[in-house]
VOGU-3710 file (C-alpha; in Angstrom, 3 decimals, decimal comma):
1> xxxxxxxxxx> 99,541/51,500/102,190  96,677/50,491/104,548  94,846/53,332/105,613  94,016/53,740/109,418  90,966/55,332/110,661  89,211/56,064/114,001  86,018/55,660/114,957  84,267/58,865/113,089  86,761/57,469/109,902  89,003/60,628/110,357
11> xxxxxxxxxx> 92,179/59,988/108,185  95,424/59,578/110,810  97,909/57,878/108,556  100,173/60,011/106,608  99,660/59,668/102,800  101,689/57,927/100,469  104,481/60,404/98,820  102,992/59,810/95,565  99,704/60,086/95,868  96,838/62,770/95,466
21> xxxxxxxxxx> 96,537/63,540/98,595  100,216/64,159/99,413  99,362/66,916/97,082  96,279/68,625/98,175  96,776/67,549/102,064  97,149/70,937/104,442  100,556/70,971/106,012  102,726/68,683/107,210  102,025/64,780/106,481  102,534/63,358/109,744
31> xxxxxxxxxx> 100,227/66,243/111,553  96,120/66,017/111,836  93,740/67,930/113,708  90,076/66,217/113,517  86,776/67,379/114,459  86,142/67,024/117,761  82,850/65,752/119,467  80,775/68,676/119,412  81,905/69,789/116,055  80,765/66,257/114,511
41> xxxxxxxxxx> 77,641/66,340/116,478  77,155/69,920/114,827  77,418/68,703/111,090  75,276/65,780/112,040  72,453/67,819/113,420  72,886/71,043/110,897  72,797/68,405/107,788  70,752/65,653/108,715  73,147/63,085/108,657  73,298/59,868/110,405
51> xxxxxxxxxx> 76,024/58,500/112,847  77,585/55,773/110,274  77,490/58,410/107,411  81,279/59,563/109,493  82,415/56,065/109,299  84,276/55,682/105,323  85,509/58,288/103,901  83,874/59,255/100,413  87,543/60,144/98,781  90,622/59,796/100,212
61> xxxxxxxxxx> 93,051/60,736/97,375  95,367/58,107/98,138  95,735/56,849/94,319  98,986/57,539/92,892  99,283/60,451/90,914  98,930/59,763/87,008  97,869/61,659/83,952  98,720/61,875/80,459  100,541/65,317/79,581  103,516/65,321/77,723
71> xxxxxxxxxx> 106,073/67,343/78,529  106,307/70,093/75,865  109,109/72,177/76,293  111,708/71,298/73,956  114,946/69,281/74,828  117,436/71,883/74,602  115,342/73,993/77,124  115,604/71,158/79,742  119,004/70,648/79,279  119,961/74,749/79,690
81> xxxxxxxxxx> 117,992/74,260/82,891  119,840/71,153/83,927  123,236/72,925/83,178  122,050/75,872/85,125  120,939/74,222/88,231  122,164/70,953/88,537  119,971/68,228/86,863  118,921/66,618/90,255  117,306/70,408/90,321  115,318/70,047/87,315
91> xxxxxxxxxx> 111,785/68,052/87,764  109,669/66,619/84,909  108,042/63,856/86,263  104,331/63,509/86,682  104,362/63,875/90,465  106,324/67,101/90,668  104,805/68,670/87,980  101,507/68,221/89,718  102,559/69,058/92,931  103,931/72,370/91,937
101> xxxxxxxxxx> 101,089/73,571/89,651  98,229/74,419/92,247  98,159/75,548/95,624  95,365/75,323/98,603  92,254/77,260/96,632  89,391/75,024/97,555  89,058/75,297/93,893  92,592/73,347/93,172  91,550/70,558/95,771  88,046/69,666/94,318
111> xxxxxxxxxx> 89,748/69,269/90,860  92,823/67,332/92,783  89,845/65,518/94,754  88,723/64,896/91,055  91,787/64,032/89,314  91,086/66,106/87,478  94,640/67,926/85,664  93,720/71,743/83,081  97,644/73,139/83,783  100,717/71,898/84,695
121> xxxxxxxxxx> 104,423/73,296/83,843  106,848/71,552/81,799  109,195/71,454/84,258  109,854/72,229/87,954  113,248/73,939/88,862  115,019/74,600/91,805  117,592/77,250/91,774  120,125/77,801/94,363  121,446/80,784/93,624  120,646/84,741/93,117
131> xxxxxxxxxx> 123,158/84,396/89,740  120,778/81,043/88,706  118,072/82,892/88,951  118,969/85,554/86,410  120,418/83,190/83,821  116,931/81,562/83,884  114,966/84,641/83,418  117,485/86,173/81,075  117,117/82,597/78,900  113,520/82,535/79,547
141> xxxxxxxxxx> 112,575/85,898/78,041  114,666/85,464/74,959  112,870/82,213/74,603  109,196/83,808/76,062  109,295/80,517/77,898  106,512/81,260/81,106  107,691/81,505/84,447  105,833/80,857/87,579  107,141/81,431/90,874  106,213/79,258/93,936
151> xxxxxxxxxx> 106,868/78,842/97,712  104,624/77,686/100,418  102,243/76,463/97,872  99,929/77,571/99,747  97,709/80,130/97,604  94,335/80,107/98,007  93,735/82,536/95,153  94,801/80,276/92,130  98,147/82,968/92,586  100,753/80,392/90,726
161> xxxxxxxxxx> 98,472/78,226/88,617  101,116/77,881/85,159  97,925/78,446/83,339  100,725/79,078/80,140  102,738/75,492/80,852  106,481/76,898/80,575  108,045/76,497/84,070  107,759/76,720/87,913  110,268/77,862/89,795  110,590/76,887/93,404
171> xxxxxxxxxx> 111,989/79,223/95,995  111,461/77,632/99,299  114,105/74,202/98,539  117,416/76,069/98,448  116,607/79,929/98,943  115,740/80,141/102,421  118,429/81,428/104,711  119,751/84,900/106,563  121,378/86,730/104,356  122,066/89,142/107,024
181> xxxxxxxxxx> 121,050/90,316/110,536  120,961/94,172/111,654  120,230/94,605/115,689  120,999/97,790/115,868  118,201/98,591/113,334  116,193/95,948/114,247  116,271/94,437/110,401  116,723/91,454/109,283  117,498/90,290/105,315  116,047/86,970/104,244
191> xxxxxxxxxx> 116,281/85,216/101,056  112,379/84,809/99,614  111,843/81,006/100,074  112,345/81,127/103,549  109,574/79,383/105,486  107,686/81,715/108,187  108,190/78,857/110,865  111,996/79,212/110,453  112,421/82,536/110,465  110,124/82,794/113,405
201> xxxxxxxxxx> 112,331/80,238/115,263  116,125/81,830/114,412  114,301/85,233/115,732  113,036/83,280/119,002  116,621/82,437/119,592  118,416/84,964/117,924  120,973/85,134/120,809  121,770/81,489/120,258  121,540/81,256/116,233  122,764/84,637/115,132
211> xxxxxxxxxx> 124,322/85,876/117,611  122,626/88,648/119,027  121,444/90,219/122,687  118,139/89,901/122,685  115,397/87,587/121,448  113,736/88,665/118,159  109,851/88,010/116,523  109,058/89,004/113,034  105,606/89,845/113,933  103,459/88,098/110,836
221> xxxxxxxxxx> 101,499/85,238/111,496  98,857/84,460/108,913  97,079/81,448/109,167  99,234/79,986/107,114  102,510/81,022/108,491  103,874/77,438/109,347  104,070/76,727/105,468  104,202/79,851/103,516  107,015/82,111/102,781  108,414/85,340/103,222
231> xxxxxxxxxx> 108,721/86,194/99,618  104,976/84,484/99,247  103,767/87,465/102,498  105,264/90,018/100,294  104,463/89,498/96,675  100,681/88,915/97,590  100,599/92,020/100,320  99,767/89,991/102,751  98,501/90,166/106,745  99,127/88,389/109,952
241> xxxxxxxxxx> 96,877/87,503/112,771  98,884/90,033/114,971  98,653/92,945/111,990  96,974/95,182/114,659  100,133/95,813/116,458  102,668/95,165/114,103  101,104/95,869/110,984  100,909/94,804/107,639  103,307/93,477/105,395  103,241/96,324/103,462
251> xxxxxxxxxx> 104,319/98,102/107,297  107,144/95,275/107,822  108,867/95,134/104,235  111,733/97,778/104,299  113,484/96,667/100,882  113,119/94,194/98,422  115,401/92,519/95,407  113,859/91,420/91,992  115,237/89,552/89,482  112,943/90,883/86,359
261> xxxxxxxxxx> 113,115/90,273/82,174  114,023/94,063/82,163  117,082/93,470/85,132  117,956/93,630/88,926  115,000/96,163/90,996  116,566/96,916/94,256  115,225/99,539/96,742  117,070/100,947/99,601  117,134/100,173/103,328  115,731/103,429/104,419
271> xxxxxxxxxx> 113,148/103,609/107,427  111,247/106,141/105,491  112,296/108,216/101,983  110,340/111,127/100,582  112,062/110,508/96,835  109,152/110,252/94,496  106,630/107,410/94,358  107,636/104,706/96,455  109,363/101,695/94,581  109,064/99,535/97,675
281> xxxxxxxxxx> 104,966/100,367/97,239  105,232/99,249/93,652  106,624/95,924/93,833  104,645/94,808/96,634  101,750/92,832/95,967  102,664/92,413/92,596  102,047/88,636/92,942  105,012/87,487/90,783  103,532/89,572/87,368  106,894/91,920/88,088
291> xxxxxxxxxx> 109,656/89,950/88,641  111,271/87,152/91,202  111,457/88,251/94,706  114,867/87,127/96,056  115,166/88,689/99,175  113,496/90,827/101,175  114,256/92,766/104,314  111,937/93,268/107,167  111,594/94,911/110,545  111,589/92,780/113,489
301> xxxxxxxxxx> 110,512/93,275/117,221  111,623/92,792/120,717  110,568/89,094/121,808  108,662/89,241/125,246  106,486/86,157/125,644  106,342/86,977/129,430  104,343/89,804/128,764  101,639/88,847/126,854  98,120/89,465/128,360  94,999/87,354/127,537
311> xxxxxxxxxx> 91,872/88,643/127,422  87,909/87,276/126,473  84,546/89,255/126,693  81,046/88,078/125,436  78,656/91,186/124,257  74,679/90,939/124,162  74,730/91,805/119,802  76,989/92,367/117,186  76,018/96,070/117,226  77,401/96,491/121,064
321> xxxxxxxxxx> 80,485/94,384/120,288  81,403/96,764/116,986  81,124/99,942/118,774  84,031/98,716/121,656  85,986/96,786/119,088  86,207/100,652/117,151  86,617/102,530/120,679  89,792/100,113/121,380  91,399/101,093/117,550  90,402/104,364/117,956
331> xxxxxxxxxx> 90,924/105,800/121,894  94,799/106,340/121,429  95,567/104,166/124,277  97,767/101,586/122,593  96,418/98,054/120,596  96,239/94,864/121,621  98,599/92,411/119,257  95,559/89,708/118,332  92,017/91,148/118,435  89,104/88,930/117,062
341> xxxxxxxxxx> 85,264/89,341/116,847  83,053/86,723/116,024  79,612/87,135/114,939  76,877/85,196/117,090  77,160/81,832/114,096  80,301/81,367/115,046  80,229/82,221/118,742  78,032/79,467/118,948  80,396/77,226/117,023  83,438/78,371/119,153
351> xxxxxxxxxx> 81,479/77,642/122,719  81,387/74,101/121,372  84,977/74,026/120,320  86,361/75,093/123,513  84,150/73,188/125,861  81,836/76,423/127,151  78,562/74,957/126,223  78,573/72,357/128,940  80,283/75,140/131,711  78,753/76,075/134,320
361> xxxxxxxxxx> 78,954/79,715/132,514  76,674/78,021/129,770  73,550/77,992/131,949  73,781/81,726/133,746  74,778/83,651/130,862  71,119/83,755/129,080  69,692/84,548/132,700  72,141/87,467/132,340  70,845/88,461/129,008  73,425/86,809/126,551
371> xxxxxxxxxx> 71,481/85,257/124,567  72,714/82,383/121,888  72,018/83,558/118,348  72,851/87,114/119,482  76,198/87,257/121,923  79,509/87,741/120,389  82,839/86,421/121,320  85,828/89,219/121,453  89,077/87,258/122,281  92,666/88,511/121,620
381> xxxxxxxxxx> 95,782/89,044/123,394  98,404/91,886/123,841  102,185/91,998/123,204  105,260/94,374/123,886  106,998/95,914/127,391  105,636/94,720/130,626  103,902/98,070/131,751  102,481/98,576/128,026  100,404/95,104/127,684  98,929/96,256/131,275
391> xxxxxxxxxx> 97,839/99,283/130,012  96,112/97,856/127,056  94,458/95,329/128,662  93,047/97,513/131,448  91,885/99,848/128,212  90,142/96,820/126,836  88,519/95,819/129,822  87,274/99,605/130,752  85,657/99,874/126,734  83,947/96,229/127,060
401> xxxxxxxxxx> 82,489/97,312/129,960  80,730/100,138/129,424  79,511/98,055/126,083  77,640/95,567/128,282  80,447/93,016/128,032  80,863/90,038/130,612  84,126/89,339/131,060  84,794/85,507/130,775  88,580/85,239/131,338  91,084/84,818/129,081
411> xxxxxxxxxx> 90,593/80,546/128,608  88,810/81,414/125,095  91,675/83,257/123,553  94,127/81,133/124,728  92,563/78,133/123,376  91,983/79,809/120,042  96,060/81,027/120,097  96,403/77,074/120,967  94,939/75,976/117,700  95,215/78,751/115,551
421> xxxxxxxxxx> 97,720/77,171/112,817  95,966/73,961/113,245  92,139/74,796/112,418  93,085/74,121/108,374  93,954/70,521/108,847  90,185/70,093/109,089  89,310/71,064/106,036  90,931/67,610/104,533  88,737/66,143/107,464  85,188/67,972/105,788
431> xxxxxxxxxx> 86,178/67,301/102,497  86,750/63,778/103,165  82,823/63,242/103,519  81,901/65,690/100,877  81,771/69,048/103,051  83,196/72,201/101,933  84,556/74,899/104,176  86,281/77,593/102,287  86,824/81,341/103,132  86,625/84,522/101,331
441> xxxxxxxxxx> 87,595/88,337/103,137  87,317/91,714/102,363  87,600/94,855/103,920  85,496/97,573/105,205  85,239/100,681/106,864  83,293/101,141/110,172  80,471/103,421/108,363  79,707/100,355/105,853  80,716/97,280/107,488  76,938/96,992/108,905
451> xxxxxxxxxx> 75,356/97,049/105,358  78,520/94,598/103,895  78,078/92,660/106,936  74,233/92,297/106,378  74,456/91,795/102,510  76,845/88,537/102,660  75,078/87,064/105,507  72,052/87,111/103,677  73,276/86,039/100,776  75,090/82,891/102,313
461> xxxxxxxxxx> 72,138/82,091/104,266  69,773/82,209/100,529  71,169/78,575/100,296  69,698/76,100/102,332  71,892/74,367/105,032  74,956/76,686/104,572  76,946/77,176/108,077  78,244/80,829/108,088  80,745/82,254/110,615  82,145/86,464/109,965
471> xxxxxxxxxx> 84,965/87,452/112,370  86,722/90,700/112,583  90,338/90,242/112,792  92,780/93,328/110,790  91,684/96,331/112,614  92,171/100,153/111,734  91,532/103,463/113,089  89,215/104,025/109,863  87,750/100,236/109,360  88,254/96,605/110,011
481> xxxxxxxxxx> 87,787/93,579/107,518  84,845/90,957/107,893  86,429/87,009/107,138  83,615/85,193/105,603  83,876/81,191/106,130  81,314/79,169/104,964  80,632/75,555/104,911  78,275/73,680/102,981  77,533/70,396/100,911  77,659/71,122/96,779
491> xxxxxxxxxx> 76,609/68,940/94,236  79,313/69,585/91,545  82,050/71,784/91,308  79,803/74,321/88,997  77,432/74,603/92,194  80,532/75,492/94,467  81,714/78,090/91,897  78,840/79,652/91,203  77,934/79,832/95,189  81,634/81,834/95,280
501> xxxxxxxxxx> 80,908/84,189/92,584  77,839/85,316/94,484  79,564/86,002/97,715  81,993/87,846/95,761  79,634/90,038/93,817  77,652/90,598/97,313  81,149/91,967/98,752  82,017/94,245/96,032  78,278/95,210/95,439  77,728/96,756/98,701
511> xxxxxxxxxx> 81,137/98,449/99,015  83,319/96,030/99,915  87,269/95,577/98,956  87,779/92,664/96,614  90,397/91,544/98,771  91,966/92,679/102,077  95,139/90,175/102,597  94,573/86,663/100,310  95,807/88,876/97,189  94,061/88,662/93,763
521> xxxxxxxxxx> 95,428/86,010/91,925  93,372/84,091/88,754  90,674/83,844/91,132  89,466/87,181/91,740  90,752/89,058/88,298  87,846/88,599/86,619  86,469/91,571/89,339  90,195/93,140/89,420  89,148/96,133/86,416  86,175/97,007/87,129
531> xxxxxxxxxx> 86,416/96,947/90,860  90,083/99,219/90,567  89,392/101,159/87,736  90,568/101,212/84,289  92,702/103,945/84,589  94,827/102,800/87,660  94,907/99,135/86,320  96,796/100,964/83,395  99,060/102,270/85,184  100,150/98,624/86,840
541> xxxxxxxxxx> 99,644/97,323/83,089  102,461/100,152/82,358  104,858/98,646/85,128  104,160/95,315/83,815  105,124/96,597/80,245  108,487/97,926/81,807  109,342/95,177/83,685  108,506/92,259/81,416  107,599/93,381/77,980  106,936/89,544/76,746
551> xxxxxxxxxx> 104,840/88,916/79,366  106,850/85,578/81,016  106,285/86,690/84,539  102,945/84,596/85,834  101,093/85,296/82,566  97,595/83,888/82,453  95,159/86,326/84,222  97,011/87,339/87,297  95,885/91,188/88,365  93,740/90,812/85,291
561> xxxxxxxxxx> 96,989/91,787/83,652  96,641/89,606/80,262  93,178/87,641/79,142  92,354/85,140/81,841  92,622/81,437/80,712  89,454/80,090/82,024  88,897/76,439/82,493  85,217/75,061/81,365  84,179/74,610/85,056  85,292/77,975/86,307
571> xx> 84,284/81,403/84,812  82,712/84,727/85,869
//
């Protein structure tokens, strides 16, 4: 396939089905979101490049997938599998084994960028049915034949690397429907492989495609909420862009169904139960070490897009910006729905991106003492009843002000909302000519964010032309987290790994959680022991032991559960 390009040699034709880069591409093949102007003239400028550097691509990934790794599962495995779910439902070509075996960690694209293959499953399956499902675990642990569990695919934590070969299982082909709908409660049961984007659309229309009164949101957006999965929110305790209003996950799951080596774990549909430790606690965020999610149920919300109230205010520092931004969580006057703070790096950065740099605006605000390199951007919007967004806003508006906030409309947060979900398409863009954006978050409270906030900004800025941008977007009566993404040019993979580790040991060195919502994974257990402790790792160890004594269930370093198969480019 000929490949088009435009002018700065941004990649607009969808890749070919078998290729590389059908693998390691962000979302959906026909979609692309490039740089625009400003943000090209910005990489020029911050690393010296020249105008026809943007003209070729330096990789594309459009080579056909194709490697050398038998399968090794034995024949009489594949064809239990094939008898199980169908053969057209059992995968052990080169392609699909590849595609299923990493997700989105910027780690799995270099080495896709690099061709370069450390673990794949033997075969890919994918089941139809909650009765399939247990017939392949049931098999699987009397033949300790690995299971890995995938969705969206969209990990960024190395979460369903089959670092032990055996097999993956895919959720999100065949189990991704409504089980069932509850309006009186508000619930609504969903089988794990369902796709955010499609629950999110039955709830829009709930009155057309389920039959109920009203119109219906579910309430979780993470970034990557087009393409990940219910199941994939819940196993990795996940958060939404909207988690200030409607919470968590953790706040959203009401029960869950597993399918583990040790049988069926079911919890109840209770609001709220006061009958020992919490079982619904337990299995989330177990990131598929426990068992096989197969359905989940979850609160929903009243849909009222009518309602929702934009707001935007710059502050003169960081320092002025934190103390509103904790006045709004903590003043008991009700929370906006989207609430996000970005440090002066990437105020700058988002001034170019939405056009404010050549506004009139641009040229008073200094004369009014918001200075570039110190103002900060706070954008967000506010969902629920009419009367309640009002009163939030006006809440907003009355705490910016008295922080020396200017209030410039609510154009920025719309245009952030606008592109929100888009934003990760250019990291295929970056990558393309050899820049590396990645992210890393962790969370804080308000007494320590300062020092955390101060550590990792240092520490990113240590390497020479490294573009840093820290926004606040979970918020909390006691805390906040910081959401660390940095871009920069590496030389080798080592230099991008070792460049990670350091960020990571800044966080957790200075008091920082070793994760707030992209879960742990086989990226970050190396830290997991010593940063949780190795008493209450034992007693997750202990619910491992329960639930799957032969250790089939994501083995390979996940939660630092088992020894951590490291690969000879990555280690701690």
């Amino acid at each position: 396939m000929k490949k088009k390009i435009n002018k700065h040699g941004w990649i607009n034709t969808p890749a070919p089905a078998d290729s590389y880069r059908s693998i390691f591409k962000w979302g959906s093949a026909e979609k692309f979101k490039h740089p625009n102007n400003y943000l090209t003239e910005l990489l020029k400028d911050f690393f010296s490049l020249k105008e026809e550097y943007f003209e070729k691509p330096l990789n594309t990934g459009f080579e056909t997938v194709s490697y050398t790794i038998p399968v090794k599962l034995e024949k009489k495995h594949i064809i239990f599998f094939q008898n199980t779910c169908g053969a057209e439902n059992v995968k052990i070509d080169e392609y699909s084994r590849l595609k299923y075996a990493y997700g989105k960690t910027m780690y799995d694209l270099i080495r896709l960028r690099n061709k370069t293959i450390e673990n794949l499953p033997d075969a890919v399956l994918h089941p139809k049915t909650k009765e399939e499902i247990i017939k392949i675990v049931n098999y699987c642990n009397k033949n300790k034949i690995a299971i890995y569990v995938t969705g969206g695919r969209t990990s960024v934590t190395r979460g369903t690397e089959p670092v032990k070969k055996g097999i993956s299982l895919d959720m999100s082909t065949h189990f991704n429907n409504v089980i069932s709908f509850s309006e009186i409660n508000q619930t609504i049961t969903v089988e794990a492989g369902i796709m955010g984007a499609k629950l999110e659309n039955i709830l829009n229309n709930a009155d057309e495609k389920i039959g109920a009164k009203r119109k219906y949101t579910c309430g979780h957006f993470p970034q990557s909420f087009e393409f990940s999965t219910a199941g994939g929110w819940t196993v990795t305790h996940g958060s939404g862009q909207q988690s200030t209003y409607y919470g968590d996950i953790k706040d959203l799951v009401i029960a869950q169904e597993y399918i583990t080596p040790s049988g069926v774990i079911k919890t109840k549909s209770f609001p709220a139960e006061a009958s020992g430790p919490s079982i619904n606690s337990i299995m989330i965020g177990n990131e598929g070490a426990f068992g096989i999610l197969v359905n989940v149920t979850l609160k929903v919300f009243r849909y009222y897009p009518k309602n929702r109230r934009y707001f935007s205010f710059l502050f003169k520092n960081f320092k002025e910006a934190l103390n509103a931004v904790r006045e709004i969580n903590q003043s008991e006057a009700g929370v906006p729905s989207a609430l996000r703070l970005s440090d002066a790096e990437e105020t700058n950065i988002a001034f170019k991106l939405y056009g404010i740099d050549d506004s009139f605006m641009a040229k008073i605000l200094p004369i009014l003492g918001y200075k570039k390199n110190k103002r900060c951007l706070l954008l967000g919007f506010c969902d629920g009843g009419k009367n309640y967004t009002a009163l939030v806003k006006k809440n907003i508006k009355k705490i910016s002000k008295t922080n020396k906030s200017i209030n410039i409309t609510g154009y920025p947060a719309k245009k952030w909302e606008k592109n929100r979900f888009k934003d990760p398409y250019m990291r295929d863009d970056f990558q393309d000519f050899g820049i590396i954006t990645d992210t890393l978050e962790t969370s804080v409270t308000w007494e320590n964010i300062l020092e955390v906030y101060n550590a990792v900004r240092a520490f990113c800025k240590s390497r020479p032309e490294t573009i840093v941008m820290i926004h606040l977007s979970h918020f909390y009566v006691s805390g906040t987290n910081l959401y660390i993404i940095f871009t920069g040019r590496f030389n080798s993979i080592k230099d991008f790994t070792a460049f990670q580790k350091g960020i990571i040991d800044t966080i957790i060195s200075h008091g920082g959680s070793l994760s707030h919502h992209h879960g742990i994974g086989k990226l970050l257990a190396p830290w997991f022991e010593n940063y949780l402790g190795k008493n209450e790792l034992g007693i997750i160890k202990s619910i491992k032991t329960y639930l799957d004594p032969k250790n089939i269930m994501n083995p390979g370093g996940t939660l630092g559960l088992d020894k951590i198969n490291k690969s000879k480019n990555y280690t701690k």
